[in-house]
C-alpha positions as CSV (number, residue, x, y, z in Angstrom):
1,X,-77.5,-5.0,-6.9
2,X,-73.9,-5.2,-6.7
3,X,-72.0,-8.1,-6.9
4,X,-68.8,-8.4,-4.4
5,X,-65.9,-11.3,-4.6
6,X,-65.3,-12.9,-1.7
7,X,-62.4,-11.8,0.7
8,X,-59.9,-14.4,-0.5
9,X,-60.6,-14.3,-4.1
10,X,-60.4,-10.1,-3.4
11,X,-57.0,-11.2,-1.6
12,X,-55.9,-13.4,-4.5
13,X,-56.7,-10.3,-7.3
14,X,-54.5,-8.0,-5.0
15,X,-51.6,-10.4,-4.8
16,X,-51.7,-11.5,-8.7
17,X,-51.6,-7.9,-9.6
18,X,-48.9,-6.8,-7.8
19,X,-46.8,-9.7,-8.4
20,X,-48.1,-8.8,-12.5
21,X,-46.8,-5.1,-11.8
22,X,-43.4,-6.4,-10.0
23,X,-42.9,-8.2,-13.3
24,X,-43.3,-5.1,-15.8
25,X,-41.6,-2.6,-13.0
26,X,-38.4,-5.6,-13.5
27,X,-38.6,-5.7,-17.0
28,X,-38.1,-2.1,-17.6
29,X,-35.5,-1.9,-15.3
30,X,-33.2,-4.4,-17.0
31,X,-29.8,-3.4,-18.0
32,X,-26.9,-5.2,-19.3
33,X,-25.2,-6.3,-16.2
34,X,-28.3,-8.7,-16.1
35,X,-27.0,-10.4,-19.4
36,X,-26.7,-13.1,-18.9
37,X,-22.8,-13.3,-18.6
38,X,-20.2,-16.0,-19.1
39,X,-16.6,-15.6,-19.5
40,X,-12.9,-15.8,-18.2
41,X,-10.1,-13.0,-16.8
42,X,-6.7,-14.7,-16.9
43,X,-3.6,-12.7,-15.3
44,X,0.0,-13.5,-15.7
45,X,2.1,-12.5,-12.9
46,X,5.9,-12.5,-13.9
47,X,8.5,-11.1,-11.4
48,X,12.4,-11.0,-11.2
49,X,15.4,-10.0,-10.0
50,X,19.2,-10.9,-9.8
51,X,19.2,-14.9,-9.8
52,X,15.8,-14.9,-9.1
53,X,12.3,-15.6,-11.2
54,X,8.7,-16.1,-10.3
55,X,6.1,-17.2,-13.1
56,X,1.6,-17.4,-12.3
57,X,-1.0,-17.5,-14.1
58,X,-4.2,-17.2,-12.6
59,X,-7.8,-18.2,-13.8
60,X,-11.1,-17.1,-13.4
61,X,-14.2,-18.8,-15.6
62,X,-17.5,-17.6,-15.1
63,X,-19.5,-20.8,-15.1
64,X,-22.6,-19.7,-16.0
65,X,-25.8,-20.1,-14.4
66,X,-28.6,-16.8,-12.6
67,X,-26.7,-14.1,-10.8
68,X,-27.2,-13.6,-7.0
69,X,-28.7,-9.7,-7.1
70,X,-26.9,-7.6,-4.4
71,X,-28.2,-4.1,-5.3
72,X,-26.6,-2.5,-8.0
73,X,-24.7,-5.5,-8.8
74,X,-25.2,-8.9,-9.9
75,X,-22.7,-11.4,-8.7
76,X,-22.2,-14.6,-11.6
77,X,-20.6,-17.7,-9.9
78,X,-17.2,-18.3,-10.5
79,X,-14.3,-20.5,-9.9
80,X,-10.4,-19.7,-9.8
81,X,-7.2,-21.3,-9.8
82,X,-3.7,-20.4,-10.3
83,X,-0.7,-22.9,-11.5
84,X,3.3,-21.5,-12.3
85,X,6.5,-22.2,-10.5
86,X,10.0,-20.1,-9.6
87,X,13.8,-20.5,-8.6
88,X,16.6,-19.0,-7.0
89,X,20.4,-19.1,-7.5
90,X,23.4,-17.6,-5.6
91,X,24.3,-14.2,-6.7
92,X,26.9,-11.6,-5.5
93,X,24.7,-8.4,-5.6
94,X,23.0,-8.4,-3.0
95,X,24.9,-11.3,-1.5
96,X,23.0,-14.8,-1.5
97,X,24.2,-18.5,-1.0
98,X,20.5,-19.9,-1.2
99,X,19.5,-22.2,-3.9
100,X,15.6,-22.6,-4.5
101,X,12.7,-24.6,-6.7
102,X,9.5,-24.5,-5.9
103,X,6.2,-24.6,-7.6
104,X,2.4,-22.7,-7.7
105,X,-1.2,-24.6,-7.2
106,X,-4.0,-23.5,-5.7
107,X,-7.8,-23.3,-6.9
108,X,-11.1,-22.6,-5.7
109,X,-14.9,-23.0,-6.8
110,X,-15.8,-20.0,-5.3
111,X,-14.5,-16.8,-6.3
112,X,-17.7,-15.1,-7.6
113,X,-17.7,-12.1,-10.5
114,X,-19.7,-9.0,-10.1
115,X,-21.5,-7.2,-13.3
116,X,-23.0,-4.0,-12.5
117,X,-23.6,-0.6,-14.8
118,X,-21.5,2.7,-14.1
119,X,-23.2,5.7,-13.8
120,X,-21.4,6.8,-17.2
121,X,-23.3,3.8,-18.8
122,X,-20.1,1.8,-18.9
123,X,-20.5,-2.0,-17.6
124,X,-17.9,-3.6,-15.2
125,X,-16.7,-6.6,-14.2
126,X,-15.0,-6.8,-11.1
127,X,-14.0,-9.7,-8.1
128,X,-17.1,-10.2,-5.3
129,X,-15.6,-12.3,-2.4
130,X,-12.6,-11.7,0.0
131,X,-8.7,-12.9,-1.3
132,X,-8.9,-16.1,-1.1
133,X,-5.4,-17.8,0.4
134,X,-4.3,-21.4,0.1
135,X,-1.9,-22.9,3.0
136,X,0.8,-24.5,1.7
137,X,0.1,-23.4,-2.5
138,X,3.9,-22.8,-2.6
139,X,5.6,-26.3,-2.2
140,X,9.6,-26.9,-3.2
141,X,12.8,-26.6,-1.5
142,X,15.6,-24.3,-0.7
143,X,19.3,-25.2,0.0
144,X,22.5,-23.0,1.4
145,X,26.0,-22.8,0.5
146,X,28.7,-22.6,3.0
147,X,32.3,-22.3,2.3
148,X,31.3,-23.2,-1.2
149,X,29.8,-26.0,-0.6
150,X,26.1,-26.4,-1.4
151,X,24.1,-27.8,2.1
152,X,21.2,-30.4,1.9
153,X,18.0,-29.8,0.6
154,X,15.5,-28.4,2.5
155,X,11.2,-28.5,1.8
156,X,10.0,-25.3,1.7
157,X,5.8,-24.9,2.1
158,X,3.9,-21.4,2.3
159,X,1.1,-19.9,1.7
160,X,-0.1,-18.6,-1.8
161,X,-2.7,-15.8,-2.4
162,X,-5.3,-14.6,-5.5
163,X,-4.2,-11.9,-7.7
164,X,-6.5,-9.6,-7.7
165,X,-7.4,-8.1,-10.8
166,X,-8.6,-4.6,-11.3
167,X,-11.9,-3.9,-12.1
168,X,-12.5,-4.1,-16.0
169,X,-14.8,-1.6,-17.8
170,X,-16.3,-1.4,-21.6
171,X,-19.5,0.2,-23.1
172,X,-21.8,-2.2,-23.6
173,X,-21.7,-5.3,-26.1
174,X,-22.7,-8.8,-26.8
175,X,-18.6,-9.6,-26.6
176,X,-16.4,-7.6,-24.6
177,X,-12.6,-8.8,-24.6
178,X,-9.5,-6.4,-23.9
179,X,-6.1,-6.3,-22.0
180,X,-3.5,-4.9,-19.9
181,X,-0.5,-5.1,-18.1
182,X,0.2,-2.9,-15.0
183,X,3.5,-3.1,-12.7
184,X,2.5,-4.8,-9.4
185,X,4.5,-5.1,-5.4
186,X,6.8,-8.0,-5.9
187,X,6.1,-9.4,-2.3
188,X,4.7,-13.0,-0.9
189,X,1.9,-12.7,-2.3
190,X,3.3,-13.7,-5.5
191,X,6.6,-16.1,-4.3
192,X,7.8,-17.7,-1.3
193,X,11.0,-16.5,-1.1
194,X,10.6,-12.5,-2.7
195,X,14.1,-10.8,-3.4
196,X,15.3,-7.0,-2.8
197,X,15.2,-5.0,-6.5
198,X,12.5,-7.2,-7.7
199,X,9.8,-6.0,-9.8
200,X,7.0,-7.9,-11.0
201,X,4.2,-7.2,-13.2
202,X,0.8,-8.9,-14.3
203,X,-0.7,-9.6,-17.9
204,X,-4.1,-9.8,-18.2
205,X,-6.6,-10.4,-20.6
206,X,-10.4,-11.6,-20.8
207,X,-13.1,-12.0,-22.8
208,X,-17.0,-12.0,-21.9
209,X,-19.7,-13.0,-23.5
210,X,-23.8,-12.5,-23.0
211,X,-24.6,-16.5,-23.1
212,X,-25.7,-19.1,-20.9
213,X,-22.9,-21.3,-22.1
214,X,-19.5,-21.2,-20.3
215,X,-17.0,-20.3,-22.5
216,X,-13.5,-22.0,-22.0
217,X,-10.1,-19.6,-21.5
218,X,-7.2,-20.4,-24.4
219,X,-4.6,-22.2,-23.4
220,X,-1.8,-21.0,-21.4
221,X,1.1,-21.3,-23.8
222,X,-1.1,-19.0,-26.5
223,X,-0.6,-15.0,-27.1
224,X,-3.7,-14.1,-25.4
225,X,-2.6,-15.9,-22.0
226,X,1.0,-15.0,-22.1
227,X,0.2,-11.7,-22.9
228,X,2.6,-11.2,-25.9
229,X,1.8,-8.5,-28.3
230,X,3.3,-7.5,-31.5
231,X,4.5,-3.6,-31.9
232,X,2.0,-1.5,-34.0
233,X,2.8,1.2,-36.5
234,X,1.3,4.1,-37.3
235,X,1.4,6.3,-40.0
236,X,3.0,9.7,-39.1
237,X,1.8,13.1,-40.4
238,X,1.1,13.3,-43.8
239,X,3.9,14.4,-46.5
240,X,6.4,13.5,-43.9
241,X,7.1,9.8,-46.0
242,X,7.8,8.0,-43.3
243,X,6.2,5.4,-40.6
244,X,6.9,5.2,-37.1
245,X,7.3,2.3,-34.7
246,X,4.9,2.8,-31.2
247,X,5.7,1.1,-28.3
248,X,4.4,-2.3,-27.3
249,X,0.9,-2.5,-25.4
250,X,2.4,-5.2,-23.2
251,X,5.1,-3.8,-21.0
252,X,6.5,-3.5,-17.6
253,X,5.8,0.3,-17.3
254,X,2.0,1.4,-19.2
255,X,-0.8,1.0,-17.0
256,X,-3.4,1.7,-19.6
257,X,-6.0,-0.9,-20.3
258,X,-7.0,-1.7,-24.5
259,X,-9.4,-2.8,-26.1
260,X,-9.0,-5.3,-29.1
261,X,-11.5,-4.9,-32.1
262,X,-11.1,-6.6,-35.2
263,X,-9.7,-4.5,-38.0
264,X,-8.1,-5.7,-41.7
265,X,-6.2,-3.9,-44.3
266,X,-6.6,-5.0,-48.0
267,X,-3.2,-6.6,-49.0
268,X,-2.1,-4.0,-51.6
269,X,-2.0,-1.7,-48.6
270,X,0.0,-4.2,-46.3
271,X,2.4,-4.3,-48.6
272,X,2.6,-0.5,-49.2
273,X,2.8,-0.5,-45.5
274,X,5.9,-3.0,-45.3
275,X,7.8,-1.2,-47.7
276,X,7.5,2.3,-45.8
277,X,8.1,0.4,-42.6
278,X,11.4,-0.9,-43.8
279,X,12.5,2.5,-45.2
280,X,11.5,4.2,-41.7
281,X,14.2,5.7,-39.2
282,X,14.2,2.9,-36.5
283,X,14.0,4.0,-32.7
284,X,14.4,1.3,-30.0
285,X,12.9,2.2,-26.2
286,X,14.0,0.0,-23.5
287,X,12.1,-1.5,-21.7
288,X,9.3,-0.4,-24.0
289,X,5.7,0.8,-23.2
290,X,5.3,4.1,-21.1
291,X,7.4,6.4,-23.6
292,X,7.3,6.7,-27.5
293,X,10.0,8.4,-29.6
294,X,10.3,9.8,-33.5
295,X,13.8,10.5,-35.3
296,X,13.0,13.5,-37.5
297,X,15.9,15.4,-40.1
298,X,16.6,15.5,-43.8
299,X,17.0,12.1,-45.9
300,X,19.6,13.9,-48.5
301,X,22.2,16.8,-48.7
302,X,24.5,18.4,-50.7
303,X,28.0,18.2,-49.8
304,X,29.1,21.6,-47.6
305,X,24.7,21.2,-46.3
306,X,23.8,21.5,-42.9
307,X,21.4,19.3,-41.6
308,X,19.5,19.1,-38.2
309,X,18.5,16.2,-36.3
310,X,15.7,15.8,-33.3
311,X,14.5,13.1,-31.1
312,X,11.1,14.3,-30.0
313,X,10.4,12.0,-26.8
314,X,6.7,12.0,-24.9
315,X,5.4,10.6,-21.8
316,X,1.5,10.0,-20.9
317,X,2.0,13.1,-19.1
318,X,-1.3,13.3,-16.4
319,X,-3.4,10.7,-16.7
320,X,-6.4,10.0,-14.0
321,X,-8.4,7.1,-13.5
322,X,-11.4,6.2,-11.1
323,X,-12.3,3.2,-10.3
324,X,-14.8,1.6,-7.7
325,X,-13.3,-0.8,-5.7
326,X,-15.3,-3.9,-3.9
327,X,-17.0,-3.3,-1.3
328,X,-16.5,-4.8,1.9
329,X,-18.9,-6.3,4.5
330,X,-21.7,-5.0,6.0
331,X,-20.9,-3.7,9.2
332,X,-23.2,-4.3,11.9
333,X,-24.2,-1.6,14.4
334,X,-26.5,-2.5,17.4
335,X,-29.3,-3.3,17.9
336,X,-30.9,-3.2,14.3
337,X,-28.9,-1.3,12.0
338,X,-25.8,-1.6,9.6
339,X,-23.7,0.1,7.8
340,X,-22.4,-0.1,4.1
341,X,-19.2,1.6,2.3
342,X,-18.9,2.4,-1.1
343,X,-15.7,3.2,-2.3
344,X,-14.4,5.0,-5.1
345,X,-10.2,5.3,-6.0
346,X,-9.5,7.9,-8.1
347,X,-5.7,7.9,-9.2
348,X,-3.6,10.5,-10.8
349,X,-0.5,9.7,-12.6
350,X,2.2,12.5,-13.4
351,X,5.1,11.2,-15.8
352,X,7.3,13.5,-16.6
353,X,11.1,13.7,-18.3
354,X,13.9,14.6,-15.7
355,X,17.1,14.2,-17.4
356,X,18.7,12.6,-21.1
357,X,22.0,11.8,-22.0
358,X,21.9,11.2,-25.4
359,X,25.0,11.7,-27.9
360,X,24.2,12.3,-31.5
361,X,26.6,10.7,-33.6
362,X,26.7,11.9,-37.1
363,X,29.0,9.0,-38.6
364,X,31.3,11.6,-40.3
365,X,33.7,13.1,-36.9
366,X,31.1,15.1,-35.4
367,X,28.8,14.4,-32.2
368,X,27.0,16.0,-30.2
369,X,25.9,15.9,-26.8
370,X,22.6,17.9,-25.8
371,X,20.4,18.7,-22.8
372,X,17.0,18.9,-21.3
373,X,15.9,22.5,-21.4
374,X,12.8,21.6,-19.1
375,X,10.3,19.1,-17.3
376,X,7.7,18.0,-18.7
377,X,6.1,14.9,-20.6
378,X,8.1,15.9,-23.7
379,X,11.4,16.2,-24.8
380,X,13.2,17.3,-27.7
381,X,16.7,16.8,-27.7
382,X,18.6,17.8,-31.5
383,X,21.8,17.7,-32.8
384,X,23.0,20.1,-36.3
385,X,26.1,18.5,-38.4
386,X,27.8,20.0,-41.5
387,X,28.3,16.9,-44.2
388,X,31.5,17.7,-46.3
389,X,32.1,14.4,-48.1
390,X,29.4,12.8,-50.7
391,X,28.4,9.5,-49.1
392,X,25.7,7.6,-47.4
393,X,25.4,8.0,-43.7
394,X,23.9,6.6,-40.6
395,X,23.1,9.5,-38.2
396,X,22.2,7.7,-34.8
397,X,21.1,8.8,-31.1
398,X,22.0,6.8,-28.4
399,X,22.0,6.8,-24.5
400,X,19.6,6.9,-21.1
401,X,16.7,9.1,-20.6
402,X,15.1,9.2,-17.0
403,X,11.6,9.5,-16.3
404,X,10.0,10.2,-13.1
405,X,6.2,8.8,-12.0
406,X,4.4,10.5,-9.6
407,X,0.9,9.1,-8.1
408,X,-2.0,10.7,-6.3
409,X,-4.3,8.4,-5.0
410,X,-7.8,9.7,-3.4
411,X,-10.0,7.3,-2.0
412,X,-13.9,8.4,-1.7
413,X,-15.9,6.6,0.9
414,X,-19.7,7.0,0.9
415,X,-21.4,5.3,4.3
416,X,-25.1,4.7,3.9
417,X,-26.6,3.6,7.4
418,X,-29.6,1.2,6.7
419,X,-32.5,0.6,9.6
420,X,-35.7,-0.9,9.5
421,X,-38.1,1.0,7.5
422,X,-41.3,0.5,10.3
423,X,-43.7,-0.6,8.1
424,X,-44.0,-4.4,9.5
425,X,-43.4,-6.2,6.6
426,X,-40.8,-8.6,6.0
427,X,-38.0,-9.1,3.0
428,X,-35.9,-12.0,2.7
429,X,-37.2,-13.5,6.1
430,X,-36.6,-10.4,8.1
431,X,-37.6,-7.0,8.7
432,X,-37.2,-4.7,5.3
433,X,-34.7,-1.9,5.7
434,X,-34.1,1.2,4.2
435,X,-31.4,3.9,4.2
436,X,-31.7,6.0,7.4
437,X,-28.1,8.8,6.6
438,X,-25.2,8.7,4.3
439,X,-21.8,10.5,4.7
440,X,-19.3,10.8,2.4
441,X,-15.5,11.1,3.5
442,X,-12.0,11.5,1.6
443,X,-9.0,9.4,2.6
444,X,-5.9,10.8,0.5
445,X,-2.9,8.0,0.8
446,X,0.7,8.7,0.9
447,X,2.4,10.2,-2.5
448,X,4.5,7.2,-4.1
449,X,7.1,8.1,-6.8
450,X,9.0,6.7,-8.9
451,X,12.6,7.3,-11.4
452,X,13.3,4.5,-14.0
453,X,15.6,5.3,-16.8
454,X,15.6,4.0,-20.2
455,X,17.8,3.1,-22.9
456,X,17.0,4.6,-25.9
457,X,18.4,4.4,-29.7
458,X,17.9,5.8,-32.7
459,X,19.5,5.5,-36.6
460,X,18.4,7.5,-39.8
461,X,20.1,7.2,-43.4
462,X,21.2,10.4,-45.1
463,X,22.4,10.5,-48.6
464,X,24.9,13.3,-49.4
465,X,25.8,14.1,-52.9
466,X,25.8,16.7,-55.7
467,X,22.5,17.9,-57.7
């Protein structure tokens, strides 16, 4: 005889083991977007422009707590605010009699922050909800002159808007933290009252940490919020006895994102360091970020000796990035489908030298003015002097180089059509759906370039005397 459960208790055995087999099927499938993940992205927005200045600084603190799943990503609760303040003053070029204060507030308690896992195995943390706008964030006044004389005050109200960062990418860790600064449209978005020739450019750093535990941001008036870096060296090739100064990670022009790991240095070699350091030719790039330069040529002579001089110059050259951007709503399409887009921007940055005009100086009569052969991401400019007369001598460089930015921006959009799947079951207190078609299309945006020039300078000591 064989014994049989009853219907129910069969019913119950069914549902406990697939609920048992849900369980292991999720714990295999855990990656580290599912964390859990608490943390804070803080951007400094900082334009100007003749008479004119605009300071932000915008907030984000994960506040801990289960992520919402939405597919591939998980989506941590989040709130953001943003504080700062501006002014303008009269100014002759371009012509202005106006005369404003104002300052920046604005916050929310919703501006959720998406974790999910690139297909490379890289984890990213990116911005999961629409712009968020507050009426009236901007609040001040404005005043005109007329015939010299300055007019009454008048309030000035408008509406402020979220930075938006870009999405941030690491491999996996326990503590990610990093930071960049990228050049950004100096438009409303960032001041009520934007000025022609402005340029503006945001700061950002962040930290994020697998915890349950909200972590607090520093505060504003530290490094890490300000963005302010300090210039690191590097040791150049080896026999060459010197060290040379790199350019600054924060700066109006780089758009590359670092990542800051802990490293020390025993102190006997610091100090070996310092005193190489101060011994170094010095070459100063302004503003500082996107191009690096070296002042290369002999340290001694003999009198009657020739001696040649280079400044080797270099650019990123062509850089590419790809990103994926946030996706927006689903789109509905009747009766009982809908649509989603996922889109990835894939950006390609040219930099390139166009022109110098750089004089070499050689502090004894001579100088020497050279040119730029060809176009490319390096230059190479040099200078040859004769040195008659023992001495010491400062050889220098000095002038403008100008540099030209070209970017290539393709945006890949992948549609996937969802419908119901037929089977009669129900998810999430509807009908379950499944994906029906996907397309994929390629949306290639206007060409933007750019020319900036930049002051460069350069100094090398040279000893000249007998054997």
């Amino acid at each position: 005889m064989i014994a049989t459960l009853p219907r129910r208790s069969m019913w119950l055995v069914v549902t406990l083991s697939c609920v048992l087999a849900m369980e292991v099927v999720s714990a295999q499938t855990r990656t580290a977007a599912d964390g859990p993940w608490v943390g804070w992205v803080r951007c400094e927005i900082s334009a100007q422009g003749a008479g004119y200045t605009d300071r932000q600084t915008h907030t984000w603190v994960m506040t801990g707590g289960a992520p919402r799943i939405d597919g591939a990503f998980r989506v941590y609760p989040a709130t953001w605010s943003v504080v700062g303040g501006g002014s303008l003053q009269p100014r002759t070029q371009p012509a202005s009699n106006v005369t404003g204060q104002w300052t920046t507030n604005g916050e929310s308690s919703n501006a959720p922050i998406a974790v999910w896992m690139r297909g490379d195995g890289r984890i990213v943390f990116t911005l999961r909800h629409e712009q968020i706008r507050v009426p009236n964030g901007f609040a001040g006044f404005r005043s005109f002159a007329v015939d010299g004389k300055q007019g009454p005050s008048q309030a000035i109200a408008a509406q402020t808007e979220e930075y938006r960062f870009q999405p941030i990418d690491d491999a996996p860790a326990n503590s990610i933290s990093g930071s960049t600064t990228l050049s950004v449209p100096s438009s409303n978005a960032y001041a009520p009252v934007p000025q022609p020739g402005s340029t503006a450019t945001a700061s950002c750093s962040w930290q994020f940490v697998q915890s349950a535990t909200p972590i607090a941001p520093p505060s504003t008036s530290s490094a890490a919020a300000t963005g302010t870096t300090t210039a690191p060296r590097t040791l150049s090739a080896a026999g060459s006895g010197t060290i040379q100064t790199t350019a600054t990670q924060t700066t109006n022009s780089t758009d590359t994102t670092t990542t800051r790991r802990d490293q020390s240095l025993p102190a006997s070699t610091l100090s070996a360091l310092t005193t190489l350091v101060a011994s170094a030719p010095t070459v100063t790039i302004t503003p500082a970020g996107e191009i690096n330069g070296a002042l290369s040529g002999p340290t001694k002579l003999t009198p009657g000796a020739k001696g040649t001089f280079q400044l080797t110059l270099t650019a990123p050259g062509t850089v590419t990035t790809t990103v994926m951007l946030p996706s927006p709503p689903p789109t509905q399409i009747p009766p009982d489908k809908y649509s989603m887009d996922q889109i990835i921007s894939t950006t390609t940055s040219t930099t390139a030298f166009l022109g110098v005009s750089l004089t070499f100086d050689s502090n004894e009569g001579e100088t020497a003015t050279p040119s730029l052969t060809s176009a490319s991401n390096m230059a190479a400019p040099s200078a040859t002097f004769t040195f008659q007369t023992a001495g010491t001598y400062s050889v220098s460089v000095s002038g403008t180089v100008t540099v030209q930015t070209r970017l290539d921006i393709v945006n890949t959009i992948t549609t996937t059509i969802y419908g119901p799947d037929g089977s009669g079951t129900y998810c999430n207190n509807g009908p379950c759906y499944k994906p029906i078609s996907t397309s994929t299309r390629a949306e290639t945006r206007p060409t933007q370039t750019s020319i900036k020039s930049y002051q460069v300078s350069a100094r090398l000591q040279l000893t000249v005397a007998a054997q």
